[in-house]
PDB file as gemmi writes it, atoms N, CA and C in Angstrom:
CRYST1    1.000    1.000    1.000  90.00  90.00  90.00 P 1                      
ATOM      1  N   UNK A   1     108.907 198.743-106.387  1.00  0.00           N  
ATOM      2  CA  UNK A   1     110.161 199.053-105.735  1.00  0.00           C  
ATOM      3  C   UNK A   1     111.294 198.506-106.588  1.00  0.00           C  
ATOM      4  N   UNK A   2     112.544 199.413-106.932  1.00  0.00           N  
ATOM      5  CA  UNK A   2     113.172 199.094-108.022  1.00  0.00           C  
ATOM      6  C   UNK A   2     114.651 198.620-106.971  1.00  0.00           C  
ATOM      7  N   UNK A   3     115.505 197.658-107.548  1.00  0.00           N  
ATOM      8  CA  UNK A   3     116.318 196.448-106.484  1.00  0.00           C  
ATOM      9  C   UNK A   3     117.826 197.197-106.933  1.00  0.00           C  
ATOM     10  N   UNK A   4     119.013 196.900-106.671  1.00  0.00           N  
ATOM     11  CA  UNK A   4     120.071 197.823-106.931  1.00  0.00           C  
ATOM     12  C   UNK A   4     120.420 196.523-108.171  1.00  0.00           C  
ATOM     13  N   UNK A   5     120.210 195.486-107.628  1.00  0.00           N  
ATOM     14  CA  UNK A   5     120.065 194.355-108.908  1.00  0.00           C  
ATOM     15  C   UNK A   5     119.453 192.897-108.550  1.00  0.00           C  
ATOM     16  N   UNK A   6     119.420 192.082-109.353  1.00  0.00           N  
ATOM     17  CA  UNK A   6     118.711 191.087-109.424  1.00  0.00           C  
ATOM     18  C   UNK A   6     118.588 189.992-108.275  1.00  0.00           C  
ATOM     19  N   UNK A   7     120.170 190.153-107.654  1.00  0.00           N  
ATOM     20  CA  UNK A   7     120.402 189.125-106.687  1.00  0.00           C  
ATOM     21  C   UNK A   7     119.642 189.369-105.396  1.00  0.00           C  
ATOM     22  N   UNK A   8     119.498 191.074-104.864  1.00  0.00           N  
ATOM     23  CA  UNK A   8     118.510 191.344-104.145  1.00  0.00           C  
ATOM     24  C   UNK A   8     116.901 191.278-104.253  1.00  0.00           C  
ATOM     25  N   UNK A   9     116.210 191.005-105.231  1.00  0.00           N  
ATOM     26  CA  UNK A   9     115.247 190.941-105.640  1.00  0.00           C  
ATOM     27  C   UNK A   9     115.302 189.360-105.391  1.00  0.00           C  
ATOM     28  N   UNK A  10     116.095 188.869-105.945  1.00  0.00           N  
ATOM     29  CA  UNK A  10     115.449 187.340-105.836  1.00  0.00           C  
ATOM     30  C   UNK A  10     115.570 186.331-104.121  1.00  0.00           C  
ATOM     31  N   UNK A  11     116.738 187.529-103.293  1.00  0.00           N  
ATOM     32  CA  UNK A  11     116.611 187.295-102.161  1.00  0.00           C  
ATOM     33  C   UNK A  11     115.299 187.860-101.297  1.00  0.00           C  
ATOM     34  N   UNK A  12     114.710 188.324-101.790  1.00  0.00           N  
ATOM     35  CA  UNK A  12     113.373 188.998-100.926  1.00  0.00           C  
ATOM     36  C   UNK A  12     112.575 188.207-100.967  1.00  0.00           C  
ATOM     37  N   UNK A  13     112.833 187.624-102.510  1.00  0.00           N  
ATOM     38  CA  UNK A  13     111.443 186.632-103.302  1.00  0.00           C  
ATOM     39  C   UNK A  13     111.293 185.457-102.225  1.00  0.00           C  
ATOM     40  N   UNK A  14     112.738 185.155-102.298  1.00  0.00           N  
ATOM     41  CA  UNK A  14     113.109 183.684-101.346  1.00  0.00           C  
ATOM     42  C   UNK A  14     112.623 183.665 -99.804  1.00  0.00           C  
ATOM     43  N   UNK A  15     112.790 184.894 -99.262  1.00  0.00           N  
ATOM     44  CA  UNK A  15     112.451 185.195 -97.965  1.00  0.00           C  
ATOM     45  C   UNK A  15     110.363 185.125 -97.916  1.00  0.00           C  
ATOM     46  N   UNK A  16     110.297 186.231 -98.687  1.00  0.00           N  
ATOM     47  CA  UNK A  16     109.028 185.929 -98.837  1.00  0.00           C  
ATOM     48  C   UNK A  16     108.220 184.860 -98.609  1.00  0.00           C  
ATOM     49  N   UNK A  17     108.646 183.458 -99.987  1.00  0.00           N  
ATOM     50  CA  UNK A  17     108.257 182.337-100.057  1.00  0.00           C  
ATOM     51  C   UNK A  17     108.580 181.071 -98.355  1.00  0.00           C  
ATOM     52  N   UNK A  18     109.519 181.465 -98.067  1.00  0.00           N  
ATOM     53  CA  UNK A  18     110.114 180.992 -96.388  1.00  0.00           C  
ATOM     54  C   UNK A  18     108.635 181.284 -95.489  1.00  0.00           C  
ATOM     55  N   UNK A  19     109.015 182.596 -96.032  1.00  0.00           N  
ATOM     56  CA  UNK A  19     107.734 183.258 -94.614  1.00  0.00           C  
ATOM     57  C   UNK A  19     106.295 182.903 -94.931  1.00  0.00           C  
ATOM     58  N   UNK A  20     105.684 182.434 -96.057  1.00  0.00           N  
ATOM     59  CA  UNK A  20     104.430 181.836 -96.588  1.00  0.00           C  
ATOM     60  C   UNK A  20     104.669 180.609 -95.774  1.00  0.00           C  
ATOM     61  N   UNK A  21     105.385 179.894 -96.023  1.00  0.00           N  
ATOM     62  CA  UNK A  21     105.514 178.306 -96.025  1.00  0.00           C  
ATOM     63  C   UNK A  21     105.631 178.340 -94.285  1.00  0.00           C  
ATOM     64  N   UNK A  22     105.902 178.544 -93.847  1.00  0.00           N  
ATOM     65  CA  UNK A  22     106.015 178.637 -92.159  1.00  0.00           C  
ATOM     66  C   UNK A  22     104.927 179.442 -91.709  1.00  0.00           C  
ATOM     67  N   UNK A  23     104.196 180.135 -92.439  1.00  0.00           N  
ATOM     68  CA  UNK A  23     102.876 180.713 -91.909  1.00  0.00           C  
ATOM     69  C   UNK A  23     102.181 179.478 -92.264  1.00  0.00           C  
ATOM     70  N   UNK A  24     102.205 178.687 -93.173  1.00  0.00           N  
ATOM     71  CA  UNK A  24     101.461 177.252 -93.565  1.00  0.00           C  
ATOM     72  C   UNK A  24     101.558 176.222 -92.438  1.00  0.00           C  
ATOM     73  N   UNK A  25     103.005 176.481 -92.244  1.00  0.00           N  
ATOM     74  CA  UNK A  25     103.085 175.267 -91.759  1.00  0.00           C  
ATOM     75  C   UNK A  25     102.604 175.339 -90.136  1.00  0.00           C  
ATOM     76  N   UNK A  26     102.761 176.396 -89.495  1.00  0.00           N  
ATOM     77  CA  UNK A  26     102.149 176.590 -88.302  1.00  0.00           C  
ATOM     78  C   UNK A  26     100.425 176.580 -87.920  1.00  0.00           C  
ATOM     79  N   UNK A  27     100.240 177.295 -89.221  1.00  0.00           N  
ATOM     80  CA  UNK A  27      98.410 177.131 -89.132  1.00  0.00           C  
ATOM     81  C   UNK A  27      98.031 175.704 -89.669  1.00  0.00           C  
ATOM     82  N   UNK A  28      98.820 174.640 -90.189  1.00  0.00           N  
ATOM     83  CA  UNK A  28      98.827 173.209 -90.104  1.00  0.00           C  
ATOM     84  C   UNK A  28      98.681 172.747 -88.789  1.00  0.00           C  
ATOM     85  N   UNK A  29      99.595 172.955 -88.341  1.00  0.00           N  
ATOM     86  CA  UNK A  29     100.062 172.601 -86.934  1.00  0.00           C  
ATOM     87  C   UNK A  29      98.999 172.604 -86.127  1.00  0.00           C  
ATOM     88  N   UNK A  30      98.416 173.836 -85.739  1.00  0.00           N  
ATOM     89  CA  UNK A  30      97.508 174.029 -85.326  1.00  0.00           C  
ATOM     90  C   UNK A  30      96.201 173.525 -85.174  1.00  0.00           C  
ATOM     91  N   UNK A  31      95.904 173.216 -86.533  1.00  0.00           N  
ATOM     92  CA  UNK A  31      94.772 172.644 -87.289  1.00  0.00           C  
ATOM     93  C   UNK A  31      94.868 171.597 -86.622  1.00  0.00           C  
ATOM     94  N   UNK A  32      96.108 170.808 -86.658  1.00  0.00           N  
ATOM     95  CA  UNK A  32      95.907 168.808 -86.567  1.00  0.00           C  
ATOM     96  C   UNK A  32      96.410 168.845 -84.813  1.00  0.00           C  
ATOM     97  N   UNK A  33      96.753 169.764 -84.107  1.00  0.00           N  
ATOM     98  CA  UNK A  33      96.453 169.362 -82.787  1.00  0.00           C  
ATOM     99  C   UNK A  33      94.923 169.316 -82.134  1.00  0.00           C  
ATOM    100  N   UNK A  34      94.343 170.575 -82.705  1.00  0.00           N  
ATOM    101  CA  UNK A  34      93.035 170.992 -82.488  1.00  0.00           C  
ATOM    102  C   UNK A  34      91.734 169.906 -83.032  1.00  0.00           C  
ATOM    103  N   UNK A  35      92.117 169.038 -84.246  1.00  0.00           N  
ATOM    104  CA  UNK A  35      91.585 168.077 -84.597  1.00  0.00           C  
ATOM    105  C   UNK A  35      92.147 166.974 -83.769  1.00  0.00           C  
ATOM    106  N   UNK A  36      92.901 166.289 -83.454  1.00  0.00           N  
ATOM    107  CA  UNK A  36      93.716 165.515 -82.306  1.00  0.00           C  
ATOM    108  C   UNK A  36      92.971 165.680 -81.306  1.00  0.00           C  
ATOM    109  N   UNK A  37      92.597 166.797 -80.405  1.00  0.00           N  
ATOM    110  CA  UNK A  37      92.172 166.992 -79.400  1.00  0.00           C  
ATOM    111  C   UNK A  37      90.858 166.939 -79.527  1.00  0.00           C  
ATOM    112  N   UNK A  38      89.963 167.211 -80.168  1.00  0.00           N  
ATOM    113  CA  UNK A  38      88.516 167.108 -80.284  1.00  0.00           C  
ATOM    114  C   UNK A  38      88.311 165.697 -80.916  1.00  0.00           C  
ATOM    115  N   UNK A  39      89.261 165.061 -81.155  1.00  0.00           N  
ATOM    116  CA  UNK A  39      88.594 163.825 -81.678  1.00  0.00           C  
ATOM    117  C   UNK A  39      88.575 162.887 -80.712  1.00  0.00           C  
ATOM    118  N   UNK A  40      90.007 163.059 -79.822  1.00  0.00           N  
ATOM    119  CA  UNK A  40      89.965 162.096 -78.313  1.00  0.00           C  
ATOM    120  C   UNK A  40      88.793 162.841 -77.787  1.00  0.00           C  
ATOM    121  N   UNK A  41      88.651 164.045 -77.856  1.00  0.00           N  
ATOM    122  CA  UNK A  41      87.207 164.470 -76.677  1.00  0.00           C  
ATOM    123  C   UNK A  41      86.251 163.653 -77.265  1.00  0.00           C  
ATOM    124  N   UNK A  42      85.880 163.633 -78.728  1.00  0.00           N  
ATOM    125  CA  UNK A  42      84.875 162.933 -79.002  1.00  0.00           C  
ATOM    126  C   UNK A  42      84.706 161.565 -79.009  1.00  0.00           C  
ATOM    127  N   UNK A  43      85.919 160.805 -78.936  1.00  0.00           N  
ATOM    128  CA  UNK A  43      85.814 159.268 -78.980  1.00  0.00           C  
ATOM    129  C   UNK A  43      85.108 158.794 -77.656  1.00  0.00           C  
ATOM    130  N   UNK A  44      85.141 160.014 -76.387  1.00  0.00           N  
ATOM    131  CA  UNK A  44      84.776 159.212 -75.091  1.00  0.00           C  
ATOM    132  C   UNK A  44      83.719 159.254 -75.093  1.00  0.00           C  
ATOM    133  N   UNK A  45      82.611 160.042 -75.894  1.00  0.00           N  
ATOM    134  CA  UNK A  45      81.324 159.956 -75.708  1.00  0.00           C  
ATOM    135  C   UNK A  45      80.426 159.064 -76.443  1.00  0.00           C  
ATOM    136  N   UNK A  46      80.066 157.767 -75.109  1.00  0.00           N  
ATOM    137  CA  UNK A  46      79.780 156.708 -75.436  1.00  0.00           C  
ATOM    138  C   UNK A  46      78.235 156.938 -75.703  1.00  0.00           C  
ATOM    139  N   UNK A  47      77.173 156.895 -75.267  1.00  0.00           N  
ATOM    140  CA  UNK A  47      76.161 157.601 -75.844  1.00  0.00           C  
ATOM    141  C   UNK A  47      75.472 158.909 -75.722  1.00  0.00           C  
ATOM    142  N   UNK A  48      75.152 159.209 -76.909  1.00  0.00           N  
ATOM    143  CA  UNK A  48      74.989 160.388 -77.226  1.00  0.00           C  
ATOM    144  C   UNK A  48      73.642 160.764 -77.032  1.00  0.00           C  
ATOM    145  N   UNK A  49      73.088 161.804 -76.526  1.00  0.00           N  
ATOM    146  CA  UNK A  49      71.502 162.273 -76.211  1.00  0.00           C  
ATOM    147  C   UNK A  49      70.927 161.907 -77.634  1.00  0.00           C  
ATOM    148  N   UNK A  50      69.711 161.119 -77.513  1.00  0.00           N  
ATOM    149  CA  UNK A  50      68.572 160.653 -78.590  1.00  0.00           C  
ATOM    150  C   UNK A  50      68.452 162.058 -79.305  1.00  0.00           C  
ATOM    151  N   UNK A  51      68.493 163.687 -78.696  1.00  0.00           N  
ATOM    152  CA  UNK A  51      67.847 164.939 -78.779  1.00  0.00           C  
ATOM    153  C   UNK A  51      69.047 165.408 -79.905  1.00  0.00           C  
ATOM    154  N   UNK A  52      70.126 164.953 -80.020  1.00  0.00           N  
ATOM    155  CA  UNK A  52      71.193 165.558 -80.487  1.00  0.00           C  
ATOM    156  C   UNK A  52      71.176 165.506 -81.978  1.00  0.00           C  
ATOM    157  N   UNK A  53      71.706 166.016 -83.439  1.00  0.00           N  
ATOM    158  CA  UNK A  53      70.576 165.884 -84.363  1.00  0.00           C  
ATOM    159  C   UNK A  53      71.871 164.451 -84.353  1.00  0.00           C  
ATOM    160  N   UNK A  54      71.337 163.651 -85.659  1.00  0.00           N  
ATOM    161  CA  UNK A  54      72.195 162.403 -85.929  1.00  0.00           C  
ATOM    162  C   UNK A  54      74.124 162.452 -86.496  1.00  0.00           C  
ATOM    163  N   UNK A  55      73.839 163.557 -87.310  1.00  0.00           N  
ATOM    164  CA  UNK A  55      75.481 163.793 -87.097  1.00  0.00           C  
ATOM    165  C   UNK A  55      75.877 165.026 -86.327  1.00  0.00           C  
ATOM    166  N   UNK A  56      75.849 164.992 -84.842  1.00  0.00           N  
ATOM    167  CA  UNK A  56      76.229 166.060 -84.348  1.00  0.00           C  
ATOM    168  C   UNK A  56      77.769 166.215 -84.208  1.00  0.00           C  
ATOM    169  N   UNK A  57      78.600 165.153 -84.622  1.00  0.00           N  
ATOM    170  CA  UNK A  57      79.931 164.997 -84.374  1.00  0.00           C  
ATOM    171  C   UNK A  57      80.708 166.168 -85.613  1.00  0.00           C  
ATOM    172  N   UNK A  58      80.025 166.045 -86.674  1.00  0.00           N  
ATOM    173  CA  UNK A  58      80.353 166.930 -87.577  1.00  0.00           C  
ATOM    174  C   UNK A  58      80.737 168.306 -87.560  1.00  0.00           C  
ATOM    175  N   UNK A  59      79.938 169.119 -86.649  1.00  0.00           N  
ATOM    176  CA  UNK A  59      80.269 170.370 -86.222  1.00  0.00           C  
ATOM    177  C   UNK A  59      81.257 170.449 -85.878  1.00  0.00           C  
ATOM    178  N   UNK A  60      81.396 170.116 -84.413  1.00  0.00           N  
ATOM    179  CA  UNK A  60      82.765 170.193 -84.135  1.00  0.00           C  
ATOM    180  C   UNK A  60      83.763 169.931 -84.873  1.00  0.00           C  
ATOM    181  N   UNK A  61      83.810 168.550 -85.609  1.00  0.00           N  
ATOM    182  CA  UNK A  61      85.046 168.213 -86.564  1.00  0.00           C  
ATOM    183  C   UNK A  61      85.250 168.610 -87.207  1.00  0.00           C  
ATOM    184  N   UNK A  62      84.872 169.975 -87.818  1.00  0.00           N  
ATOM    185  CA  UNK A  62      85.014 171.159 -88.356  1.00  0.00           C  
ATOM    186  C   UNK A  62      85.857 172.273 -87.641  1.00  0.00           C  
ATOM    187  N   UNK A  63      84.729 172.710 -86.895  1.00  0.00           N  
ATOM    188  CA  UNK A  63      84.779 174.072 -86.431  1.00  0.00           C  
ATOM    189  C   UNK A  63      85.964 174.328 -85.567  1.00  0.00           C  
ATOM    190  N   UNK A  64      86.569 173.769 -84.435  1.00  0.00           N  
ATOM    191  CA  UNK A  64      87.696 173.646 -83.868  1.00  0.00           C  
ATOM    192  C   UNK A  64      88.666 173.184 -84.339  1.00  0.00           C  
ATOM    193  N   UNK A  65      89.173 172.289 -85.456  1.00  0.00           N  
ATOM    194  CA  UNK A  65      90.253 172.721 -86.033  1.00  0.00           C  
ATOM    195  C   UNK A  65      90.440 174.473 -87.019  1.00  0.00           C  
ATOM    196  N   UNK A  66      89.694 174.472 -87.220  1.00  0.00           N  
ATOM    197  CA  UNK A  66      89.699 175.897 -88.181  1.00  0.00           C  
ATOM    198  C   UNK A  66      90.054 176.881 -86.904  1.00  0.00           C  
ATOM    199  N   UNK A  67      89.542 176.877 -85.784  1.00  0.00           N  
ATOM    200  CA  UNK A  67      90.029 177.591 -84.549  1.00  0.00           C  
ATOM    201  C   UNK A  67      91.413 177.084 -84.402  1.00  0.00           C  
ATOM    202  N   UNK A  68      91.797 175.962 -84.427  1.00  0.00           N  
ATOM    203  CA  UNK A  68      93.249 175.551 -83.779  1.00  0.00           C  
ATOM    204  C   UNK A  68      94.040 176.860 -85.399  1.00  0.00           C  
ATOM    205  N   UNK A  69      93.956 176.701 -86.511  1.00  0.00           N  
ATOM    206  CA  UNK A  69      94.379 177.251 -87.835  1.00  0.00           C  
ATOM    207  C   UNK A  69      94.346 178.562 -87.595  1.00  0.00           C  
ATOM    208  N   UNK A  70      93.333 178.987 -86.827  1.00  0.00           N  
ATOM    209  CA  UNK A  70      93.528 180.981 -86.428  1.00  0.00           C  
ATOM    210  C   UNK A  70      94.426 180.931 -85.764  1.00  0.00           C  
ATOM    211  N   UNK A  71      94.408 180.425 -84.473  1.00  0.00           N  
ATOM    212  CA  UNK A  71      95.326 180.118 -83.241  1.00  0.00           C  
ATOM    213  C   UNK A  71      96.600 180.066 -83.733  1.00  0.00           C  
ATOM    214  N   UNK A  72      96.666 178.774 -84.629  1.00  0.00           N  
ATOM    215  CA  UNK A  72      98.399 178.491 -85.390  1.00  0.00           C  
ATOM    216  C   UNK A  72      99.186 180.033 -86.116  1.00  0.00           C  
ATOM    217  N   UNK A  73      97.906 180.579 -86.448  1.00  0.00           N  
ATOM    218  CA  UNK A  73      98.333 181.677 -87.521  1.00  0.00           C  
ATOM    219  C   UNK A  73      98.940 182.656 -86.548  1.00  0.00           C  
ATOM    220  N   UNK A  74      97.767 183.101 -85.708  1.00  0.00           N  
ATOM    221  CA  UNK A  74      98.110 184.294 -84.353  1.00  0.00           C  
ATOM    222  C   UNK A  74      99.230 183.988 -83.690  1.00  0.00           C  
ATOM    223  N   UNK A  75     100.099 182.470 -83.685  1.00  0.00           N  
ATOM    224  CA  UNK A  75     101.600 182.256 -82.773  1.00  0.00           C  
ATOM    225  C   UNK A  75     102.307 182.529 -83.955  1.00  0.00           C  
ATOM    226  N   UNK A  76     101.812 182.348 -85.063  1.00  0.00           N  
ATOM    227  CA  UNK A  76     103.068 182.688 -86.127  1.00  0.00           C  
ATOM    228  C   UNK A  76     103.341 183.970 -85.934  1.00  0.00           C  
ATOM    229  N   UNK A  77     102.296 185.163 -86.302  1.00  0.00           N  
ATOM    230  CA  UNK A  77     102.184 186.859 -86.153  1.00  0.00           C  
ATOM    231  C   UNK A  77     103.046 187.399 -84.805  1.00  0.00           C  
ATOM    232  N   UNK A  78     102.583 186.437 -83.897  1.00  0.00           N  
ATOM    233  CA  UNK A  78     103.202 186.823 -82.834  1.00  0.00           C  
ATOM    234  C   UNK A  78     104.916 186.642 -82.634  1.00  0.00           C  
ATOM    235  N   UNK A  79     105.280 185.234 -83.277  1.00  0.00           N  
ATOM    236  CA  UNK A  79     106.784 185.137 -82.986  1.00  0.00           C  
ATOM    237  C   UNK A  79     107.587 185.626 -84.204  1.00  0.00           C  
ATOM    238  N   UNK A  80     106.832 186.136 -85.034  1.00  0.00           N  
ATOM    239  CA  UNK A  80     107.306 187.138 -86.193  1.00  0.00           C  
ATOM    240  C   UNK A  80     107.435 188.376 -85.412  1.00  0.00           C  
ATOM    241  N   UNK A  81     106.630 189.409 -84.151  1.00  0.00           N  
ATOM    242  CA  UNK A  81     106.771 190.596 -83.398  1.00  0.00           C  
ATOM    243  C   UNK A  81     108.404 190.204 -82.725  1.00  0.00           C  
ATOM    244  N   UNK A  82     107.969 188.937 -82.271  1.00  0.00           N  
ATOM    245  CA  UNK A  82     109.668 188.716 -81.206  1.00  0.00           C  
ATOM    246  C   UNK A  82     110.902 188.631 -82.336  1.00  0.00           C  
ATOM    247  N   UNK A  83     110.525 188.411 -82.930  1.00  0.00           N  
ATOM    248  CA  UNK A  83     111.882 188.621 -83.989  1.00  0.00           C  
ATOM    249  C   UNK A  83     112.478 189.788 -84.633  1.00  0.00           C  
ATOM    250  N   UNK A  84     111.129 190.305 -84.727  1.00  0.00           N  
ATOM    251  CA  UNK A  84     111.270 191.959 -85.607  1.00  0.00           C  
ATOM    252  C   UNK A  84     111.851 193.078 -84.031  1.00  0.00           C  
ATOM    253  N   UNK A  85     112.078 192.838 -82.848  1.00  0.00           N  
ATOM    254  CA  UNK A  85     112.242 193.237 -81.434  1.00  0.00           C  
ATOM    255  C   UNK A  85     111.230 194.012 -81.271  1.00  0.00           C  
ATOM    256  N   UNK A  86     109.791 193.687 -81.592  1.00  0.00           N  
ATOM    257  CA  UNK A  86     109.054 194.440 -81.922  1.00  0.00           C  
ATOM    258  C   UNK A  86     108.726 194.455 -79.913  1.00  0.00           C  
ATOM    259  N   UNK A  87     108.517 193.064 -79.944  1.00  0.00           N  
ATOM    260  CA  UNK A  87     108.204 192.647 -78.247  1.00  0.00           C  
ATOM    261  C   UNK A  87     109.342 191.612 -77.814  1.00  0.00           C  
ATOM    262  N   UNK A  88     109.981 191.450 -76.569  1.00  0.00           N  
ATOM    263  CA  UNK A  88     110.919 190.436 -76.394  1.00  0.00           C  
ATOM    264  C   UNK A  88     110.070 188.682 -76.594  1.00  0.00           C  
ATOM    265  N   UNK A  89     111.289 188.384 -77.218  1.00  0.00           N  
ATOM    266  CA  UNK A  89     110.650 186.911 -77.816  1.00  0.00           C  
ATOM    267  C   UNK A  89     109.953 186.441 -76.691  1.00  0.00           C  
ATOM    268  N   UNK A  90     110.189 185.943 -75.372  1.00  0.00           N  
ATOM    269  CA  UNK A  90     109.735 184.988 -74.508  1.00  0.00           C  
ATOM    270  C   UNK A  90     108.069 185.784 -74.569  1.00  0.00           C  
ATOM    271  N   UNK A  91     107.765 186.653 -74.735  1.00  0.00           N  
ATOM    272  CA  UNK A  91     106.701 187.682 -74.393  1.00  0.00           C  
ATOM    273  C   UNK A  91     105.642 187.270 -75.711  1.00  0.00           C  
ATOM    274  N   UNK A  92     106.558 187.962 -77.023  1.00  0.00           N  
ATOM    275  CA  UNK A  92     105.870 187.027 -78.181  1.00  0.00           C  
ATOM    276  C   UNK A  92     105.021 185.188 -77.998  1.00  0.00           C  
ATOM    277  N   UNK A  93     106.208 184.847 -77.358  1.00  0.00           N  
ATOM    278  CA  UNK A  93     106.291 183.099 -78.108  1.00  0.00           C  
ATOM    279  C   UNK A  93     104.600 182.899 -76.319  1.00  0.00           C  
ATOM    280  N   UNK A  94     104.936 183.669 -75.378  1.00  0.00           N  
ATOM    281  CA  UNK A  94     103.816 183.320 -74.303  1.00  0.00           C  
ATOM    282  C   UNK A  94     102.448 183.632 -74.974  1.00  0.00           C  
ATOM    283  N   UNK A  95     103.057 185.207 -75.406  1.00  0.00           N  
ATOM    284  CA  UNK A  95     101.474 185.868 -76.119  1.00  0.00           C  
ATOM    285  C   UNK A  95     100.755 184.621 -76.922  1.00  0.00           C  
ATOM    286  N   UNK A  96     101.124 184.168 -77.769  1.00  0.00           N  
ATOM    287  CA  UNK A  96     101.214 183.613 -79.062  1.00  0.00           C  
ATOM    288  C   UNK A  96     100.457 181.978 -78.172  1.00  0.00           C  
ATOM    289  N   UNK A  97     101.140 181.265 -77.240  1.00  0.00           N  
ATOM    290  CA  UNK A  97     100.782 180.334 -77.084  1.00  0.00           C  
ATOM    291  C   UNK A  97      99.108 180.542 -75.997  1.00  0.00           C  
ATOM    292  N   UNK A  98      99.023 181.665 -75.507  1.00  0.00           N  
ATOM    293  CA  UNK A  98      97.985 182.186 -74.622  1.00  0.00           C  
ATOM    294  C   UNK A  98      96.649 182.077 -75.664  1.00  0.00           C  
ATOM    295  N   UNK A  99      97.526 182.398 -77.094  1.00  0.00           N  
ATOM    296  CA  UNK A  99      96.246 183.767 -78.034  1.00  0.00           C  
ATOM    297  C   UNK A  99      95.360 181.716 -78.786  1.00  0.00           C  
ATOM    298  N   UNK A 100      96.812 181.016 -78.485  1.00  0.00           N  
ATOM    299  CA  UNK A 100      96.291 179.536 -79.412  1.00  0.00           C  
ATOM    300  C   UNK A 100      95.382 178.934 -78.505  1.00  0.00           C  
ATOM    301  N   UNK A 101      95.521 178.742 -77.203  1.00  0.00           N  
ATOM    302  CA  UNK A 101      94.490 178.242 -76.457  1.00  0.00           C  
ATOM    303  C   UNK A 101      93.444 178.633 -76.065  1.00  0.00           C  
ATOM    304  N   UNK A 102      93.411 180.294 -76.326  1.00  0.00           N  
ATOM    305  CA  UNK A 102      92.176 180.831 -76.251  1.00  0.00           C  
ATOM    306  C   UNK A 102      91.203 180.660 -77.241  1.00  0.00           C  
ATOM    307  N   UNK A 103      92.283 180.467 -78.437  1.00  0.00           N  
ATOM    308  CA  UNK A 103      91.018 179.967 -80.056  1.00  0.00           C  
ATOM    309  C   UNK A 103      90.911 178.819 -79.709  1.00  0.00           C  
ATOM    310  N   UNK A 104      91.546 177.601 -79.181  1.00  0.00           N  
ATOM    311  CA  UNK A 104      91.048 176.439 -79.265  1.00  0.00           C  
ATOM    312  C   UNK A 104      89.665 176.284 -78.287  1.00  0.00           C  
ATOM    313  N   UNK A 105      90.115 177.398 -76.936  1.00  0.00           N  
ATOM    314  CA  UNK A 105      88.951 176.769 -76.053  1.00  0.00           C  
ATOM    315  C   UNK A 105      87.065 177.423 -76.581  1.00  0.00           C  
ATOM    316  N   UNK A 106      87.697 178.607 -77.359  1.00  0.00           N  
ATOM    317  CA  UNK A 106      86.476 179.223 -78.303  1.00  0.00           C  
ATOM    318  C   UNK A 106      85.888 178.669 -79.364  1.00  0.00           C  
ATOM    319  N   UNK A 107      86.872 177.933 -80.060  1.00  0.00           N  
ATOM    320  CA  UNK A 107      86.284 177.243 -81.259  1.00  0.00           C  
ATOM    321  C   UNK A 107      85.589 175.560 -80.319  1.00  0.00           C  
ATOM    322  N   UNK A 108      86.557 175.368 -79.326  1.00  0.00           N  
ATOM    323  CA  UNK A 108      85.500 173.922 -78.725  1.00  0.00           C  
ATOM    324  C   UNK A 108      83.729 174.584 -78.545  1.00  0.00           C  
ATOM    325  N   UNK A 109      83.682 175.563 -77.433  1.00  0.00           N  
ATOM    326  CA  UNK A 109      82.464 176.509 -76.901  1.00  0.00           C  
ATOM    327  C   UNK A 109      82.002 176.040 -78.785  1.00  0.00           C  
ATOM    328  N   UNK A 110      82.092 176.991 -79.588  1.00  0.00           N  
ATOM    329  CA  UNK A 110      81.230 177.034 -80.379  1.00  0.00           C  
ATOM    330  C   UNK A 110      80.893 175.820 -80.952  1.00  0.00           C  
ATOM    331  N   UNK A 111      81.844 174.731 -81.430  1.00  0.00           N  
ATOM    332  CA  UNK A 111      81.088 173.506 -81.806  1.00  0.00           C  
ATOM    333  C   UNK A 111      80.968 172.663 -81.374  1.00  0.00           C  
ATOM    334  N   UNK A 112      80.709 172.429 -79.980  1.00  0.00           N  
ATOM    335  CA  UNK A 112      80.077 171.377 -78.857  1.00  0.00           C  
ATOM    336  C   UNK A 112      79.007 172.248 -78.394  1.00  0.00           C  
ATOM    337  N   UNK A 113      78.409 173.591 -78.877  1.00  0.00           N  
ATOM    338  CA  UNK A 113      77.243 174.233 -78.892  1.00  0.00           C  
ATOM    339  C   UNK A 113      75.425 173.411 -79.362  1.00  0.00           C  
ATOM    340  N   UNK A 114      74.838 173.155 -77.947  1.00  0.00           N  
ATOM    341  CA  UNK A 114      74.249 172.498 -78.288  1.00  0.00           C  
ATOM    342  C   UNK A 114      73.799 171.108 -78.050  1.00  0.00           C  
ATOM    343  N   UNK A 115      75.170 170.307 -77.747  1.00  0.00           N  
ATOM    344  CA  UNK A 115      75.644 169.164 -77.425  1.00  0.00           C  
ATOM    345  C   UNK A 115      75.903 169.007 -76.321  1.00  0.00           C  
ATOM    346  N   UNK A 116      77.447 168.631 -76.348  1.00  0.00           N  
ATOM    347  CA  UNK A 116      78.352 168.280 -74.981  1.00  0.00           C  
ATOM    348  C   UNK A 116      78.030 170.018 -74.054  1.00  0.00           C  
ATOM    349  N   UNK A 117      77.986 170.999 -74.692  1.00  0.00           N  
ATOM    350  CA  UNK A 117      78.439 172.231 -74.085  1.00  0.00           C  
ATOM    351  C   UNK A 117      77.100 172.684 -73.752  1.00  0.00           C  
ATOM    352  N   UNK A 118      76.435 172.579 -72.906  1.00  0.00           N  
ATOM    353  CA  UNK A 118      75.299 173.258 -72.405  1.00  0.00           C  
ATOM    354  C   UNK A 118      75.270 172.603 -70.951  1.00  0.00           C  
TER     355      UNK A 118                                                      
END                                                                             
């Protein structure tokens, strides 16, 4: 795509790089609440079934932050729709916070699979 000149080109660039860095920084976000929250879940469990393998804590301390990081990503996508008037913001920013707790409570299900979750 050819620019009428340079100053527009390097304003797209800039926008671009904005919109990376806030897609980062939200699927951060995400990540370290979702780790936050599974780690207080995990600190309360004082003993653990003999049956459980020896690092069963590991799974989870994985797997649900990487869920909180989809989650973070899906409120970004989403309050990028409320901006573009694609959907009215309050609608976006609900969608968006609905779509994060649904990955968090999916990514817990899958890595307390086994464990705490049966």
């Amino acid at each position: 795509m050819k620019y009428k000149n340079d100053t527009m080109y390097q304003q797209n660039q800039l926008k671009q790089a904005q919109q990376t860095a806030l897609l980062i920084k939200r699927g951060v976000v995400g990540g370290g609440i979702a780790l936050l929250l599974i780690t207080v879940f995990l600190l309360g469990v004082k003993n653990p079934d003999p049956a459980w393998p020896r690092f069963w804590m590991v799974r989870p301390l994985i797997i649900v932050p990487m869920a909180g990081i989809g989650g973070g990503i899906f409120f970004h996508f989403m309050t990028q729709l409320g901006r573009q008037r694609m959907l009215p913001r309050t609608a976006a920013v609900i969608i968006g916070l609905v779509g994060f707790i649904v990955a968090l409570w999916l990514g817990s299900v899958l890595g307390l699979d086994g464990t705490l979750w049966n």
